[in-house]
DOFI-661366 format. One record per residue (C-alpha): residue number from 1; residue in three letters; chain; x, y, z. Coordinates in pm, 1 decimal, padded with zeros to 6 digits, always signed. Example, Ala and Ser with C-alpha at 12.3 -4.5 7.8 and 13.67 -1.06 7.14 Angstrom:
# residues 2
    nr   rest   kette         px         py         pz
     1    ALA       A   +01230.0   -00450.0   +00780.0
     2    SER       A   +01367.0   -00106.0   +00714.0
This chain:
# residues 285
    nr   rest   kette         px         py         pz
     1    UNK       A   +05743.1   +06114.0   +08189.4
     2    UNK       A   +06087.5   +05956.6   +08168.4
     3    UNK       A   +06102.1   +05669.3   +07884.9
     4    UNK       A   +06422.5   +05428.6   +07799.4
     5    UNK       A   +06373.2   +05131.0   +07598.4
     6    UNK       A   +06579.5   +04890.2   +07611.0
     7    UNK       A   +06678.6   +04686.9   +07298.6
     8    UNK       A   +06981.5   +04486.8   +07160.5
     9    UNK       A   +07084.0   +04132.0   +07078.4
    10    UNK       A   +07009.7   +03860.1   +07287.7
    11    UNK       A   +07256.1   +03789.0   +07543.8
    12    UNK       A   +07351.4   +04109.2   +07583.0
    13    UNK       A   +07258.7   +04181.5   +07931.5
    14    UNK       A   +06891.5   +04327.4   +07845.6
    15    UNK       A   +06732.1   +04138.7   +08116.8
    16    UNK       A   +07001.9   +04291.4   +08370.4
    17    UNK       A   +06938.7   +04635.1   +08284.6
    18    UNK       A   +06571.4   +04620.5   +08350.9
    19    UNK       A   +06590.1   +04487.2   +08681.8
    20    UNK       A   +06824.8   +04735.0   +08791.8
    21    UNK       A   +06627.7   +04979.5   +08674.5
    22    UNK       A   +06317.5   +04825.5   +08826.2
    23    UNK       A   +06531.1   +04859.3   +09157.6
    24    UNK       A   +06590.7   +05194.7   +09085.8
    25    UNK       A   +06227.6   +05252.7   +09090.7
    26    UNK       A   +06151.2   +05239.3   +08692.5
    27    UNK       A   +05836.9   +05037.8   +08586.1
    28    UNK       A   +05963.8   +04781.7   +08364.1
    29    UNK       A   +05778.4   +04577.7   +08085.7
    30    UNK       A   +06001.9   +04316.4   +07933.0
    31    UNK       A   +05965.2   +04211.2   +07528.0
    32    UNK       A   +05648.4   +04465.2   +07473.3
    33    UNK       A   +05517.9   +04396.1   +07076.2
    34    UNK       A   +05656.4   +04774.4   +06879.3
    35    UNK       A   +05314.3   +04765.0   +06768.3
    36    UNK       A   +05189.4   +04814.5   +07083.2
    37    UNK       A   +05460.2   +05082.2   +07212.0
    38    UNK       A   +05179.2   +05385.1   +07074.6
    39    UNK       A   +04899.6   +05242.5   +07219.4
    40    UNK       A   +05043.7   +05187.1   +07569.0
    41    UNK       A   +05226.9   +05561.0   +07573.5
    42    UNK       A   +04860.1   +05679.2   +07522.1
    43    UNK       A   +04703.7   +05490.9   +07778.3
    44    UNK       A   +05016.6   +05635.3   +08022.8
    45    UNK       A   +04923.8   +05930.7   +07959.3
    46    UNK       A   +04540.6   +05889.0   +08057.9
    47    UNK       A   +04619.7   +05719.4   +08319.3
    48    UNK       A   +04793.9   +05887.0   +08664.6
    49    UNK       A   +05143.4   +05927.7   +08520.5
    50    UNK       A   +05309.7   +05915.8   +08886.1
    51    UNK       A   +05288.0   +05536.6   +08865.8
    52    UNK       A   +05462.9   +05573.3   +08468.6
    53    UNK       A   +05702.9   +05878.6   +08576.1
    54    UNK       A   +05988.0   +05641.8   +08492.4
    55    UNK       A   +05884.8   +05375.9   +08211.9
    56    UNK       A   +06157.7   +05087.6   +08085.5
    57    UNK       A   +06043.4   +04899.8   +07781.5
    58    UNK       A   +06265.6   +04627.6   +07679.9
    59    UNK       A   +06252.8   +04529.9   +07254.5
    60    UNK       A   +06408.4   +04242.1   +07097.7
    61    UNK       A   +06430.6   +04037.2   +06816.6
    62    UNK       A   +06095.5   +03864.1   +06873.5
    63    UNK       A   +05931.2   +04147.9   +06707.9
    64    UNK       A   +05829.9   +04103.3   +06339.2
    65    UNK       A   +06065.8   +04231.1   +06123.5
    66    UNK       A   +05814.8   +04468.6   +05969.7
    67    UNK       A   +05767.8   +04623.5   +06291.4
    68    UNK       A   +06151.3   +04709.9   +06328.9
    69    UNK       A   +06187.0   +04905.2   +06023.0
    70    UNK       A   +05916.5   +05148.8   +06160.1
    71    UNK       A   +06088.0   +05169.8   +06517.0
    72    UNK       A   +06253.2   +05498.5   +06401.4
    73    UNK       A   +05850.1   +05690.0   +06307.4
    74    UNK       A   +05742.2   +05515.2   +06660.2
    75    UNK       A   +05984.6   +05641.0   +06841.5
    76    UNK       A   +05963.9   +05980.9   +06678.6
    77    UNK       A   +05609.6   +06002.8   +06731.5
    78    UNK       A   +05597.0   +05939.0   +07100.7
    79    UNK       A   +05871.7   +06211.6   +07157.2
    80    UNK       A   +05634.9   +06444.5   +06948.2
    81    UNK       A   +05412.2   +06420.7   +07259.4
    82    UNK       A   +05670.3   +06558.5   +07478.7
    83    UNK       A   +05829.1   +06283.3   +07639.4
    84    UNK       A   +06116.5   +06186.5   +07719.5
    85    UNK       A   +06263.8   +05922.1   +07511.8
    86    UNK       A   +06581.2   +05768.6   +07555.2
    87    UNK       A   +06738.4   +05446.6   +07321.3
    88    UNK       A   +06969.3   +05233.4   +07518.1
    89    UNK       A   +07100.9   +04933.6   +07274.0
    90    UNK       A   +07314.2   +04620.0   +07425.1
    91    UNK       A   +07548.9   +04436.5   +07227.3
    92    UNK       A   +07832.5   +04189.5   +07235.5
    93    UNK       A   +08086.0   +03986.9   +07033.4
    94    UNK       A   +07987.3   +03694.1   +06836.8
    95    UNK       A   +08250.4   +03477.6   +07042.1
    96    UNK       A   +08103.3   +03603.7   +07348.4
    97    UNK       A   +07742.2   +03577.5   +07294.8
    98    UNK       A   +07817.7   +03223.5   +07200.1
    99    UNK       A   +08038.2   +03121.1   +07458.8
   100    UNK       A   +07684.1   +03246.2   +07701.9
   101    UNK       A   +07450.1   +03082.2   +07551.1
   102    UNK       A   +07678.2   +02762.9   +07565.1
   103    UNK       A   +07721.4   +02816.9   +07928.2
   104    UNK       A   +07360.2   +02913.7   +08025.1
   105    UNK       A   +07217.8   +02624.8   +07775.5
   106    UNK       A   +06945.4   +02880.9   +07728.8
   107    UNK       A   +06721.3   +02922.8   +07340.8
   108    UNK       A   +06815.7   +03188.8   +07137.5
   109    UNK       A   +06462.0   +03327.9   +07049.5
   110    UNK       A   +06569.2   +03292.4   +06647.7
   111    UNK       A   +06677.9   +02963.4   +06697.7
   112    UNK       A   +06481.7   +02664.6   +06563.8
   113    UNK       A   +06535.7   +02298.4   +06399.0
   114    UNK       A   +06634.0   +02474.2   +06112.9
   115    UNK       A   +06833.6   +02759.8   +06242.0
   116    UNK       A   +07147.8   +02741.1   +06458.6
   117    UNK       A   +07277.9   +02924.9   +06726.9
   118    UNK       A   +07541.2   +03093.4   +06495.1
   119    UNK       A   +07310.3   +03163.7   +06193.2
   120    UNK       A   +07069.3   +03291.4   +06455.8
   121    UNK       A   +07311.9   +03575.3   +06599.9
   122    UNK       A   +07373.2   +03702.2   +06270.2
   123    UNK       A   +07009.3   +03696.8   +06131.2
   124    UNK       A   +06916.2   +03918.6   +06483.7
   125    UNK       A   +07196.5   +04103.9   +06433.6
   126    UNK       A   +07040.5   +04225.7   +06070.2
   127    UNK       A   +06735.5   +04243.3   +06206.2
   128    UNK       A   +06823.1   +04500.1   +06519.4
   129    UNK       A   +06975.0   +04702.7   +06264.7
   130    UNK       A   +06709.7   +04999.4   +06240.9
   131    UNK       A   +06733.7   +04989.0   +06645.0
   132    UNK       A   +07081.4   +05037.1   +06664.6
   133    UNK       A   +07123.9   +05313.8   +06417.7
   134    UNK       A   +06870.4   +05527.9   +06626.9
   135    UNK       A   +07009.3   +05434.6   +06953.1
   136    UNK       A   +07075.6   +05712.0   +07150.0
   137    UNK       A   +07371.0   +05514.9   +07360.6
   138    UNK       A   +07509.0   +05219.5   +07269.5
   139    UNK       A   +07693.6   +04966.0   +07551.7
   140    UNK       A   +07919.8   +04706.2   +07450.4
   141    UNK       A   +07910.3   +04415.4   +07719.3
   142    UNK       A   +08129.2   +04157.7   +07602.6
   143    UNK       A   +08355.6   +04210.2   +07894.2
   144    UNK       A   +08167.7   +04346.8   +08117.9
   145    UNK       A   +08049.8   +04151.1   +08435.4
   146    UNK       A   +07716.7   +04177.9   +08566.2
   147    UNK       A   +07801.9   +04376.1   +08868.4
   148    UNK       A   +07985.1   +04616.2   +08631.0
   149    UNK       A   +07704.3   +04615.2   +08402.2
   150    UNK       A   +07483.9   +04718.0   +08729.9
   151    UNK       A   +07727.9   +05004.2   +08860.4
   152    UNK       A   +07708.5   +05067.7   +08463.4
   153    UNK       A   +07347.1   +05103.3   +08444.7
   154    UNK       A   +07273.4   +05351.0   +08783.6
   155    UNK       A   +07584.2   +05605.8   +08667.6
   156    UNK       A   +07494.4   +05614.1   +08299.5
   157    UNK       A   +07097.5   +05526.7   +08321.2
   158    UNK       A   +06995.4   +05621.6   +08644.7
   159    UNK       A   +07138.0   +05939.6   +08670.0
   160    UNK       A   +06994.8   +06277.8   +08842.6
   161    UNK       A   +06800.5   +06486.0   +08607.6
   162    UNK       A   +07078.6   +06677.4   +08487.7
   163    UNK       A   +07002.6   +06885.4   +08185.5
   164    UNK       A   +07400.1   +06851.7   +08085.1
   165    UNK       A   +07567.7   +06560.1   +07898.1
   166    UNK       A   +07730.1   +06211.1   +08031.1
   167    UNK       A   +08087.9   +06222.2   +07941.0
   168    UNK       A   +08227.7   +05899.1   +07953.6
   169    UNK       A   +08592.1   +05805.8   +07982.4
   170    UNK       A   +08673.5   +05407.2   +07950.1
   171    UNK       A   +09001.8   +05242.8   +07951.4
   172    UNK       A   +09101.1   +04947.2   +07787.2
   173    UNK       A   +09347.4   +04761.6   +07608.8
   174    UNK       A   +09390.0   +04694.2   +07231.0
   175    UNK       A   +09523.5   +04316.8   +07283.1
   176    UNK       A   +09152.6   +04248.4   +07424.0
   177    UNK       A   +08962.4   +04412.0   +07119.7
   178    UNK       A   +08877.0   +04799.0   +07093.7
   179    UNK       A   +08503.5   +04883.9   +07219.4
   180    UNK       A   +08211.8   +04888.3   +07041.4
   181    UNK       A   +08030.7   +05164.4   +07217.1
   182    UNK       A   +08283.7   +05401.5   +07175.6
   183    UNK       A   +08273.9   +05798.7   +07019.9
   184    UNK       A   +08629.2   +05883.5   +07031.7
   185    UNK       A   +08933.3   +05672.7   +07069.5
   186    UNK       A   +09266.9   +05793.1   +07148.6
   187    UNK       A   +09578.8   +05549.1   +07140.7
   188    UNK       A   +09835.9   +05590.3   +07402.1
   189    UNK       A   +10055.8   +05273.5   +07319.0
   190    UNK       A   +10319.3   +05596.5   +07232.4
   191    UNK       A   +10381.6   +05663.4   +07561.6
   192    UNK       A   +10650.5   +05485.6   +07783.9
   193    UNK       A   +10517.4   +05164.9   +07919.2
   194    UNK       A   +10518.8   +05064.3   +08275.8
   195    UNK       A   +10521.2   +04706.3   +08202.6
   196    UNK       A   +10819.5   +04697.6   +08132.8
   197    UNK       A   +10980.6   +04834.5   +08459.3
   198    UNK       A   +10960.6   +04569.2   +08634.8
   199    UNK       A   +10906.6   +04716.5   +09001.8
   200    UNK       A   +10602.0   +04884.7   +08826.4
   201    UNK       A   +10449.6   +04574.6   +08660.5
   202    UNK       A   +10206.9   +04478.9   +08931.6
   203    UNK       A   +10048.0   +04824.8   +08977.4
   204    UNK       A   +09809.7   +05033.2   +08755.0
   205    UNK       A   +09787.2   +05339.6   +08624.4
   206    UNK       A   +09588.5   +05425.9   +08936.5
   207    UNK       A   +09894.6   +05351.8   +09182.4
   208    UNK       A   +10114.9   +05583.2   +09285.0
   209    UNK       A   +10427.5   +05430.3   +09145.3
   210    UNK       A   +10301.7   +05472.1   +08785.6
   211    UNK       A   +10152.6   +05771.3   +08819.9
   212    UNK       A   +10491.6   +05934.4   +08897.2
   213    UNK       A   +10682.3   +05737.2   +08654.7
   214    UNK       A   +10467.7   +05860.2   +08354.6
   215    UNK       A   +10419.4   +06277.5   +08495.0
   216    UNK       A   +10814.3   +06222.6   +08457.2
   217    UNK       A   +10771.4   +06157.9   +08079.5
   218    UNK       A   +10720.1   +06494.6   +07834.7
   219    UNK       A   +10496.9   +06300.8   +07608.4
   220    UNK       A   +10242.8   +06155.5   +07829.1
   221    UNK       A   +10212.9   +06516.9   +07987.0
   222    UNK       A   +10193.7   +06666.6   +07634.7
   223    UNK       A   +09942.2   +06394.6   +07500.1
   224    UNK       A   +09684.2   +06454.9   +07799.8
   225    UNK       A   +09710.6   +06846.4   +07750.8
   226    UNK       A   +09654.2   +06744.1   +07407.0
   227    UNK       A   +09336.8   +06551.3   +07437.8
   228    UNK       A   +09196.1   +06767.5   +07703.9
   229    UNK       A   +09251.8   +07074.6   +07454.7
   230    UNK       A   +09053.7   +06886.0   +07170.2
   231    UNK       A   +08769.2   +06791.7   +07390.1
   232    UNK       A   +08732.4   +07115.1   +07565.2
   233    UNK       A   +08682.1   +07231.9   +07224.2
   234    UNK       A   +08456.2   +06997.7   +07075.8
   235    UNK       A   +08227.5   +06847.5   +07390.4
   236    UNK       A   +08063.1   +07157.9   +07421.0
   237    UNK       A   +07967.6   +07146.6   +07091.8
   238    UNK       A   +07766.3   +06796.6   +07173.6
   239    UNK       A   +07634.3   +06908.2   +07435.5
   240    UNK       A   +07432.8   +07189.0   +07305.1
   241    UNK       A   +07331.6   +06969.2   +07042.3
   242    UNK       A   +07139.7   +06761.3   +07292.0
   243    UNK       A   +07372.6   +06516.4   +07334.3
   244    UNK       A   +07298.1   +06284.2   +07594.4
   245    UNK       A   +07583.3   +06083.7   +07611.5
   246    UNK       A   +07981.0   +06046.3   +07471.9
   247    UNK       A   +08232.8   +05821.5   +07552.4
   248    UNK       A   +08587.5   +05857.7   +07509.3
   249    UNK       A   +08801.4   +05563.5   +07476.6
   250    UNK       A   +09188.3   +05573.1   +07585.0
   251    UNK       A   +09380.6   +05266.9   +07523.8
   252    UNK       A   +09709.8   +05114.2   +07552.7
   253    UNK       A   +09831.1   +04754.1   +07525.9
   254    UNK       A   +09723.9   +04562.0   +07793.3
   255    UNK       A   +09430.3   +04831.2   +07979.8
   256    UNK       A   +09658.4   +04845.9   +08297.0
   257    UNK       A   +09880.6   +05124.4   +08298.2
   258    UNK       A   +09886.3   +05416.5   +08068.8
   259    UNK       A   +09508.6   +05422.6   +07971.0
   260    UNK       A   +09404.9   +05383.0   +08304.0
   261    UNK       A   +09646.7   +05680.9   +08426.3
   262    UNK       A   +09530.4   +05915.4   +08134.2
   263    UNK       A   +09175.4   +05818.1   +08212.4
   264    UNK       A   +09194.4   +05915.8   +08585.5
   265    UNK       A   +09372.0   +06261.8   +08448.6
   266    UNK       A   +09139.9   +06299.0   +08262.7
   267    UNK       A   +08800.6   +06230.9   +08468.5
   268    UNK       A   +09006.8   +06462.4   +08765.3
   269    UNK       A   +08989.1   +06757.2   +08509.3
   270    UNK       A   +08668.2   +06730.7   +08382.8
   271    UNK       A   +08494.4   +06649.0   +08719.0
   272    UNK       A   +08533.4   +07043.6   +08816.4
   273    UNK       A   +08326.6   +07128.9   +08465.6
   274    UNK       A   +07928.2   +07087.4   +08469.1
   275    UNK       A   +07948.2   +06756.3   +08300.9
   276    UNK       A   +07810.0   +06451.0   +08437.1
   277    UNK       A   +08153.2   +06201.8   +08443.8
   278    UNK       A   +08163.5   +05859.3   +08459.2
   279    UNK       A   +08459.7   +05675.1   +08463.8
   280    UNK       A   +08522.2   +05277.5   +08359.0
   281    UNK       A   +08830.3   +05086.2   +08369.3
   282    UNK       A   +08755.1   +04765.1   +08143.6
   283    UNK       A   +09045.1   +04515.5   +08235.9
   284    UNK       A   +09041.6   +04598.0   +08586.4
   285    UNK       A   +08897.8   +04428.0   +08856.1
């Protein structure tokens, strides 16, 4: 039995996730009580586990706090029974998460007469703590649309059962805000920068126009042999430590040019190694 629960703040894009995963053949139970997370794993496995082979649980805020602080011993229990449990936790800016709820006019579940939208965010936020320290992957949404967040979800999530880990490469740009579900970070604002050529301003760092204007420059050449050397090195060492997933973050000023082109580098090498590879360009279309 495959398990992933599903947890983060509200208005992160929890409800997405599970139905993509309940299209992708999971069965999904939205906003189950922690309390009741050991009792239901040992009914699943009385009952005929082809129909629970793949099990999403979402968990959010509207759990007591009480029950939070044990999610850690819960969690550890179940995979003491020898399944396969995976932590997924969704989260987003402040700004952003506001700027949703405005737009969808939806309740926060924390919010009441007493308690607005604002206070609300950060009293979930302190509450999801425990969750978030034990996640196994974290995803930061707050520009991510919800087709990405779908393509997101079937790479990362959804993925074959491969017994080797999800390496992760994700450009973006610093004037935009760095990621928060990042493991390493590399900054290539160094480099020589398109944008300022002005035939080369439209394209990205996946045309062709860029990609030979920066294998001209020494540094960008040296700088991806460089970061390829260091993760050659140390990925391996994640990945027989049961490492499920790591994400590398490469960015530059804007997320157009130079992170995208050491990105694509980058995913081209490591595509011929046994590593599952996912690539995500977050300011492009």
């Amino acid at each position: 039995m495959k398990l992933l629960i599903i947890s983060g703040l509200s208005g992160s894009g929890k409800s997405i996730v599970l139905d993509t995963l309940e299209d992708c053949g999971y069965y999904c139970i939205d906003n189950l009580p922690i309390t009741l997370l050991a009792g239901f794993i040992s009914q699943v496995m009385q009952a005929d586990v082809s129909t629970y082979e793949k099990t999403a649980i979402g968990i959010d805020a509207r759990n007591q706090r009480k029950s939070l602080l044990n999610f850690t011993s819960i969690v550890n229990a179940i995979r003491k029974q020898g399944i396969e449990c995976e932590v997924v936790f969704l989260q987003a800016e402040e700004n952003v998460l506001l700027k949703r709820y405005s737009e969808t006019r939806r309740k926060h579940p924390l919010t009441t007469s007493r308690v607005a939208l604002k206070e609300a965010l950060k009293v979930e936020k302190e509450m999801m703590e425990p969750v978030l320290r034990y996640a196994d992957i974290v995803l930061d949404t707050s520009r991510t649309y919800v087709q990405q967040l779908r393509e997101l979800v079937k790479s990362q999530l959804e993925k074959n059962n491969e017994q080797h880990l999800s390496l992760q490469f994700q450009s973006f740009g610093f004037k935009h805000g760095i990621p928060l579900d990042i493991d390493f970070m590399f900054d290539v604002r160094c480099l020589p920068n398109p944008y300022w050529v002005p035939e080369l301003r439209r394209f990205t760092g996946k045309d062709r126009p860029v990609i030979d204007y920066l294998n001209k420059s020494e540094d960008a050449r040296q700088l991806f042999k460089d970061i390829r050397v260091f993760l050659e090195q140390w990925v391996p060492r994640f990945d027989t430590d049961n490492r499920s997933y790591l994400t590398v973050g490469i960015g530059c000023t804007g997320g157009q040019h130079r992170s995208v082109y050491l990105v694509e580098m980058l995913v081209n090498h490591f595509k011929k190694t046994d590593l599952n590879v996912i690539v995500r360009h977050r300011e492009l279309p």
